[in-house]
C-alpha positions as CSV (number, residue, x, y, z in Angstrom):
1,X,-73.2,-45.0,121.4
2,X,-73.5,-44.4,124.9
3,X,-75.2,-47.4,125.6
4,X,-72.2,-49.7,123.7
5,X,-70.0,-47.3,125.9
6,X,-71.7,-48.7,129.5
7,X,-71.8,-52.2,127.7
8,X,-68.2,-52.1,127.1
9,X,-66.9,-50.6,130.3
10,X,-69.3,-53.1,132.2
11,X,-67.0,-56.0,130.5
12,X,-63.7,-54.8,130.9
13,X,-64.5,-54.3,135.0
14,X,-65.5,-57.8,135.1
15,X,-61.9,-60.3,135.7
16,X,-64.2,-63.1,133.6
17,X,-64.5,-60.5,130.5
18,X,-61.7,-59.1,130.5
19,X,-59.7,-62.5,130.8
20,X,-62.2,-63.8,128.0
21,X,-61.7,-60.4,125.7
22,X,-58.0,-60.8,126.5
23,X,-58.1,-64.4,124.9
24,X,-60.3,-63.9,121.5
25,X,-57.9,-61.0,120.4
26,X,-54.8,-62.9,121.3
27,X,-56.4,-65.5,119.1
28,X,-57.1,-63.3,115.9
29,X,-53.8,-62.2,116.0
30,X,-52.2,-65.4,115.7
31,X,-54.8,-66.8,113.4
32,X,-54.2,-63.6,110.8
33,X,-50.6,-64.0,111.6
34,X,-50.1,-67.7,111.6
35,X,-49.0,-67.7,108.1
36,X,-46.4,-65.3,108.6
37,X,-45.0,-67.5,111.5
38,X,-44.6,-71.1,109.8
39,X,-41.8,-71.9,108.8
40,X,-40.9,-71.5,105.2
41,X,-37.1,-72.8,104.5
42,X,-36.3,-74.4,102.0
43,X,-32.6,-76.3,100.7
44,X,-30.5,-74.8,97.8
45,X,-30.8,-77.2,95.0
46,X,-27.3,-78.2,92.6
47,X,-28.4,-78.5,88.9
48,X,-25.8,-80.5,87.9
49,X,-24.9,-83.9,86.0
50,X,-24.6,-86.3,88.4
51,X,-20.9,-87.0,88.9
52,X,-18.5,-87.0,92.0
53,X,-17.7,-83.4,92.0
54,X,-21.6,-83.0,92.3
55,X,-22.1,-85.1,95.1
56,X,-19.1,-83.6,96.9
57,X,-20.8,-80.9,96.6
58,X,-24.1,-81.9,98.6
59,X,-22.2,-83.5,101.1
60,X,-19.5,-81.8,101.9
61,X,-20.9,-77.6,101.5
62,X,-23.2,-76.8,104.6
63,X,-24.3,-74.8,102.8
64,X,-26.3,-77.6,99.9
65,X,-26.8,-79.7,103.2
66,X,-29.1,-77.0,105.4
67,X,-32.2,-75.2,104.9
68,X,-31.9,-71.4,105.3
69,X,-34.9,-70.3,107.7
70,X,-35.4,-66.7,107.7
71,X,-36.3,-65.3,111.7
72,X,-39.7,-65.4,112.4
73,X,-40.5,-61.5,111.4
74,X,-39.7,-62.4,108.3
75,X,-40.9,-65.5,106.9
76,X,-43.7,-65.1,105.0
77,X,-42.2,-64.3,101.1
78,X,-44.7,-60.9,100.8
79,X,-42.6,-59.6,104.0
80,X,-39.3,-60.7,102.4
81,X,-40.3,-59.1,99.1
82,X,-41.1,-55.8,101.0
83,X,-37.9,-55.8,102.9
84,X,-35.9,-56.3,99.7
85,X,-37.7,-53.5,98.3
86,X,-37.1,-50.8,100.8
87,X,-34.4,-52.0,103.8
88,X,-31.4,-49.5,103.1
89,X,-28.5,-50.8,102.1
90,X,-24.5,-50.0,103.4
91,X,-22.5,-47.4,101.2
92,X,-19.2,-49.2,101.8
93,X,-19.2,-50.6,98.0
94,X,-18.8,-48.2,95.1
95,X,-18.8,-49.0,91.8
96,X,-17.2,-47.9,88.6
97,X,-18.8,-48.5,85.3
98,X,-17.8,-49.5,82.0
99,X,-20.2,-49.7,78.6
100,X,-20.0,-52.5,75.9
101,X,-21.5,-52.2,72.4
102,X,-22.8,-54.6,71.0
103,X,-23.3,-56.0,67.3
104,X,-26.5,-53.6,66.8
105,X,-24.5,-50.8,68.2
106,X,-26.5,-51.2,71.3
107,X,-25.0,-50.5,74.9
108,X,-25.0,-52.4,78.3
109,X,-23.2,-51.0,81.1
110,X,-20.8,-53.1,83.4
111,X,-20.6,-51.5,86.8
112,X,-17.3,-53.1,88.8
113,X,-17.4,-53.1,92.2
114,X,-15.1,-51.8,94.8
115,X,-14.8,-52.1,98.5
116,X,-13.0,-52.5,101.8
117,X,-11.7,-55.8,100.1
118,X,-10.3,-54.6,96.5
119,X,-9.8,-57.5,94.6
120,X,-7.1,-58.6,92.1
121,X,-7.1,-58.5,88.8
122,X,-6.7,-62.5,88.2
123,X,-9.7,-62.6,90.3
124,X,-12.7,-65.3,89.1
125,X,-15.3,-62.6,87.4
126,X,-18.6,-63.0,89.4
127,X,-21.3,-61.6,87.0
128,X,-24.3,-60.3,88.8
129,X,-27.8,-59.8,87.0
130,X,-30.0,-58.0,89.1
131,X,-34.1,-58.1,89.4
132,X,-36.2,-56.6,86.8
133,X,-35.9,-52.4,87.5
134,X,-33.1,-52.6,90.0
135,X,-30.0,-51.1,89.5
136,X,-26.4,-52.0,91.3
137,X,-27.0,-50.9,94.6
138,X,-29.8,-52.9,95.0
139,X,-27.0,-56.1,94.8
140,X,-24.2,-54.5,97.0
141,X,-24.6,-57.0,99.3
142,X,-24.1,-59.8,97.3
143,X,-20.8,-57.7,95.8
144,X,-19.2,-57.4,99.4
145,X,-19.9,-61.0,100.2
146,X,-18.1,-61.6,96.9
147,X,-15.1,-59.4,97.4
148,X,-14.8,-60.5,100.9
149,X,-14.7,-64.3,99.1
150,X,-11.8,-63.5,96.6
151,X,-14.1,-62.6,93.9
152,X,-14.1,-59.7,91.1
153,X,-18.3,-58.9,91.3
154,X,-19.3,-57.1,87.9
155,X,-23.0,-55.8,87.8
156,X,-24.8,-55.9,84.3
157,X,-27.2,-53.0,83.7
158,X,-29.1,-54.0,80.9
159,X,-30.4,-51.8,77.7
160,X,-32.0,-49.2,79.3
161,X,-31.8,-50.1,83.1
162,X,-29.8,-48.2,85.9
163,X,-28.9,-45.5,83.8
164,X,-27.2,-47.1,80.9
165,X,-28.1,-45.1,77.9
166,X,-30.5,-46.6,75.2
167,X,-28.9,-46.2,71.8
168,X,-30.8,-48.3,69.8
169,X,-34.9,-48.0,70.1
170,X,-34.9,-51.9,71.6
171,X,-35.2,-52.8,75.4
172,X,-34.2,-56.7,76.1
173,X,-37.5,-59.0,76.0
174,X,-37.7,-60.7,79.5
175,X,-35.8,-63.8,79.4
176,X,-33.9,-63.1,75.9
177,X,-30.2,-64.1,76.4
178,X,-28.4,-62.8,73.1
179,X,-27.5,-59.8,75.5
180,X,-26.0,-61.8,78.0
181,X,-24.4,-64.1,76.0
182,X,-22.3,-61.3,74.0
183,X,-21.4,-59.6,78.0
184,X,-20.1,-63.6,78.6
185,X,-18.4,-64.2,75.8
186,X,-16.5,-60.6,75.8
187,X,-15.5,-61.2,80.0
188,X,-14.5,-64.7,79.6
189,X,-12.1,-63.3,76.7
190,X,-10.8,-60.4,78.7
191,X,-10.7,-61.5,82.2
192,X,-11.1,-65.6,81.9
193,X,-13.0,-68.0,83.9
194,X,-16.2,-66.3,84.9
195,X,-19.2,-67.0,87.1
196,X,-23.0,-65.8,87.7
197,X,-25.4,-65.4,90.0
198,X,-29.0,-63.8,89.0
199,X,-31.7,-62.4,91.3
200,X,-35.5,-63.0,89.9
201,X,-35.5,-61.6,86.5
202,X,-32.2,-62.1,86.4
203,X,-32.4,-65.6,88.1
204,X,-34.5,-66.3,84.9
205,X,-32.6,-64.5,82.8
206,X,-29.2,-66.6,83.5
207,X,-31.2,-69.7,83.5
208,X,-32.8,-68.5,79.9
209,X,-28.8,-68.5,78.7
210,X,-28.0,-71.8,80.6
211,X,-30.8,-73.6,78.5
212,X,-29.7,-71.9,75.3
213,X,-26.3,-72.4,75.5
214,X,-26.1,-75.6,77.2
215,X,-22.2,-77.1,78.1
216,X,-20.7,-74.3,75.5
217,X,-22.0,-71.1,77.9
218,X,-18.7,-69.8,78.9
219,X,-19.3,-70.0,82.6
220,X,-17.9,-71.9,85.4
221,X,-21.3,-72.0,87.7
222,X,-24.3,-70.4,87.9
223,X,-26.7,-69.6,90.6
224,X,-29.9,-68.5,90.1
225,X,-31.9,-66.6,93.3
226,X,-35.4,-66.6,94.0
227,X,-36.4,-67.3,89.7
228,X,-40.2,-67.0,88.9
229,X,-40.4,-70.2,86.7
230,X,-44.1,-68.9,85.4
231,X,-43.4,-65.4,84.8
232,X,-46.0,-65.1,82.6
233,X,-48.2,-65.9,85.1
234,X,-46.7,-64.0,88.3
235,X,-46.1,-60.7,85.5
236,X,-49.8,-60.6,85.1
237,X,-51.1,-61.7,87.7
238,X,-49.3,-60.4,90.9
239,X,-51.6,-60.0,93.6
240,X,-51.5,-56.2,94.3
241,X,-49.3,-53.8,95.2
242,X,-46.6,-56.1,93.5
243,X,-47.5,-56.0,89.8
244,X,-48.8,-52.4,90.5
245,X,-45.5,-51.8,91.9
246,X,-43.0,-54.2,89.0
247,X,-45.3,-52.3,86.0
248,X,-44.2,-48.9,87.5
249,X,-40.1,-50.0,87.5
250,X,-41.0,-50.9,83.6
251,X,-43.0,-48.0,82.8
252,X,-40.1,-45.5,84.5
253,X,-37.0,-47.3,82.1
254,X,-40.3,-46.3,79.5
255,X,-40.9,-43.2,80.1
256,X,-37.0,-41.9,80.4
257,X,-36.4,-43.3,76.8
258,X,-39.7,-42.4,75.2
259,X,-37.7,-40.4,72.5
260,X,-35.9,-43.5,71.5
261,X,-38.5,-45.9,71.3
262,X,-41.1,-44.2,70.3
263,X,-39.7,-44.5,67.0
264,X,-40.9,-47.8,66.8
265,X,-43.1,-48.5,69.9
266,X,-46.2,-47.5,71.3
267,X,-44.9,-45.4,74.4
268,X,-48.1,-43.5,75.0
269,X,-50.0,-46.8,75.4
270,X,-47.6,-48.8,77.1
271,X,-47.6,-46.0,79.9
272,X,-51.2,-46.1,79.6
273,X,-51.4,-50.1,79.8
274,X,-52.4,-51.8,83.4
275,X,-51.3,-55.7,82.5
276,X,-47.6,-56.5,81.6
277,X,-48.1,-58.6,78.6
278,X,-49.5,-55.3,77.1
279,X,-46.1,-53.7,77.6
280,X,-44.6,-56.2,76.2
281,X,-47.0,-56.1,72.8
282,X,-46.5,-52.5,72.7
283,X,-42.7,-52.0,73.5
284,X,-40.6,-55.4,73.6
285,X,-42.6,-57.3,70.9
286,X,-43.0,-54.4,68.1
287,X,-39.2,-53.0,69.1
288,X,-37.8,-56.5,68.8
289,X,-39.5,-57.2,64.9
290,X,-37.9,-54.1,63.3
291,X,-34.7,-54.5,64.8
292,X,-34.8,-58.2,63.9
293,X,-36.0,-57.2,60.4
């Protein structure tokens, strides 16, 4: 050690060395960094029919026209996903909930946000469906933006999820609409023309009900954030800690209604289970078939 000690202190004192040592770390910093540091924007895409409304759209809207580039501390999407998992967010919205039963007696909850901006009743309804094990305040951004925009943001806590009590022994199968479509169907009655937007899960739960219902789904436009489009693939095969860390959400909604479903489900081995598509043979699958039966 004390030969590597002289060796080292012998380098540094030379101007060659230390210039030389100075360049190879810069180096394997930007080469293990690099990634992080490209650019990674990308332009929002309109799903649309082609018609002139459509293409007034893309022309006229900066924002259809320009790629959103996050700064360069956060461009790569495992920093993004981090940030969205632990930056804090403002207390300036509150919400106040609401519960709907649905035709097997089941609850979702409706959390209605309020803010600096209060909005009117007449309002458009912004429905927001959050990511898989996130509750409302993980969307209050997105419900200031919209009350500062004239909108009336509703949050929908699924079966289960943010604190909305689980009556019946069932938790929504990822991507199963019938939910959602009885939560549009009941605001578009009550309140009129309404709108979503849908973060992950939710971007794929929204765009589940979009291909279901087609031209008759009740809403005015959609927007669907960040949607996994293989989530069987990404569920089970997340590099770690993100599927460590998206089996724990799942196996916490579990765990605080094990005496509900383990009246048809396998809670012991779902909280035992280490891949997702377990859970869902376990819990979703076997809790689905006798309610369906």
């Amino acid at each position: 050690m004390a030969l590597v000690a002289d060796l080292l202190e012998s380098l540094l004192l030379e101007p060659f060395w230390t210039v030389s040592l100075a360049v190879w770390v810069t180096a394997l910093v930007v080469h293990t960094l690099g990634p992080c540091l490209e650019p990674r924007g990308a332009r929002p895409k309109i799903v649309a029919r082609e018609s002139d409304f459509s293409r007034h759209l893309s022309t006229t809207v900066p924002a259809f026209s320009q790629e959103y580039v996050p700064p360069p501390w956060a461009r790569h999407p495992l920093v993004q996903t981090l940030l969205a998992a632990t930056i804090l967010r403002r207390a300036d919205v509150t919400f106040s909930r609401t519960h709907l039963q649905l035709r097997d007696r089941g609850l979702v909850a409706l959390d209605w946000a309020t803010g600096l901006c209060e909005s009117a009743p007449d309002d458009l309804i912004l429905l927001v469906l959050p990511d898989l094990g996130r509750d409302s305040c993980s969307v209050a951004d997105t419900c200031r933006a919209a009350l500062s925009r004239g909108l009336r943001p509703v949050v929908l806590a699924l079966r289960g999820h943010g604190g909305c009590p689980l009556i019946t022994p069932r938790l929504q199968p990822y991507g199963d609409p019938s939910d959602l479509r009885q939560v549009v169907r009941y605001l578009s009655v009550q309140y009129g023309a309404v709108s979503a937007i849908g973060f992950g899960a939710g971007a794929d739960l929204l765009l589940s009900y979009l291909g279901d219902t087609g031209s008759s789904s009740g809403l005015v436009a959609g927007v669907a954030v960040s949607p996994l489009y293989e989530p069987d693939k990404l569920l089970n095969d997340s590099p770690w800690p993100f599927g460590m860390l998206r089996l724990q959400s799942v196996k916490k909604i579990i765990a605080e209604h094990g005496s509900v479903l383990s009246r048809v489900a396998d809670v012991k081995g779902a909280l035992e289970a280490s891949k997702w598509k377990d859970i869902e043979e376990k819990v979703f699958w076997s809790a689905s078939s006798v309610m369906s039966s």
